[in-house]
C-alpha positions, 0 to 999 in steps of 0.5 A: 509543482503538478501543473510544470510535471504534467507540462513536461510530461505531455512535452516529452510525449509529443517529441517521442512521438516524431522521433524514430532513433531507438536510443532516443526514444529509450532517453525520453522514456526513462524521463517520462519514468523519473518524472512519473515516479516523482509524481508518486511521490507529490501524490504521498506528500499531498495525502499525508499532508491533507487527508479528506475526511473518511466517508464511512460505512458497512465494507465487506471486508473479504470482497475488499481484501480479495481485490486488494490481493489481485491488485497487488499480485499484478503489481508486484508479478506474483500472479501465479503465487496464491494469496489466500485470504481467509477467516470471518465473513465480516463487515467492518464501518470504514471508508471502502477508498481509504481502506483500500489504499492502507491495506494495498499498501501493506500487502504489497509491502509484504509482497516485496519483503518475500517475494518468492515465499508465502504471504496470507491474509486472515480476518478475524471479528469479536463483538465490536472489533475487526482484525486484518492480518497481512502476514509474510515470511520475508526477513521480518523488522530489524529492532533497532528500526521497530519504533520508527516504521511509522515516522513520516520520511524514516525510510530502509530504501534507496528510492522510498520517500517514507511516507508509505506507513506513515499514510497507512497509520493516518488512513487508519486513525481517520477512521478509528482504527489502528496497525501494528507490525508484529514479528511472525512466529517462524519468521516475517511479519504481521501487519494488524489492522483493527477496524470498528465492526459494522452493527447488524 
């Protein structure tokens, strides 16, 4: 299905380029848009489906999550807006490309639930577990949909395949950890991550 899409795609480009008519070029950027964003979803399906195996080792987690925020700051246009990121200065055993994608996906999450309020990251360690706390003040999670988030195609969005959490628990339990969403004290949520904590 990738090959027909990238076909099209590289089709739709060349004929952009020899034609002028604003109104044209618009009709053929909105396909070029549609066909991207079906892509996206192929490239989920491909990743729950068929995960690699993890490739684990010590991941600094405040570098990583720091990353994580610019990146979902740009997405989501909130680049003004601060995400803090703070608490221990700790390493946890992971795969840095796994992890990244799995907290990417739950910061920009609680990016789009508050869009114009706080969203903050704190990590925290014991003796042998990492947390990682992605907490927002959007409307929070409805009862009636709390035990299905995690359900691959269970969706509350228009154009969402569903699959987003569904990767993130995967990612996760590939590399011995887990995620919760929990209601926030005063409104919102917070997405756990617990990750093994790298030794020495």
């Amino acid at each position: 299905v990738r090959n027909p899409l990238a076909g099209l795609r590289a089709t739709l480009q060349v004929i952009d380029g020899r034609i002028s008519e604003p109104r044209d070029r618009s009709a053929i950027a909105a396909m070029i848009q549609r066909i991207d964003s079906l892509n996206d979803k192929l490239e989920d399906l491909l990743l729950y489906a068929r995960p690699r195996a993890p490739r684990r080792h010590a991941v600094d987690l405040k570098g990583l999550m720091r990353d994580v925020v610019a990146s979902a700051q740009v997405s989501t246009g909130r680049s003004e807006a601060s995400i803090p990121v703070s608490g221990d200065d700790v390493k946890a055993t992971a795969d840095p490309d796994m992890l990244r994608a799995a907290l990417l996906n739950l910061t920009l999450n609680a990016c789009q639930a508050a869009p114009n309020k706080e969203v903050e990251v704190r990590i925290l360690a014991n003796d042998s577990v990492c947390r990682i706390a992605v907490c927002d003040r959007g409307p929070g999670i409805a009862p009636e949909i709390r035990e299905r988030i995690f359900e691959p195609f269970f969706t509350t969005r228009v154009n969402g395949t569903g699959l987003g959490l569904a990767i993130v628990k995967r990612l996760l339990e590939l590399q011995e950890g887990t995620v919760q969403l929990n209601e926030r004290s005063g409104g919102g949520t917070i997405a756990e991550v617990t990750l093994p904590r790298a030794v020495g």
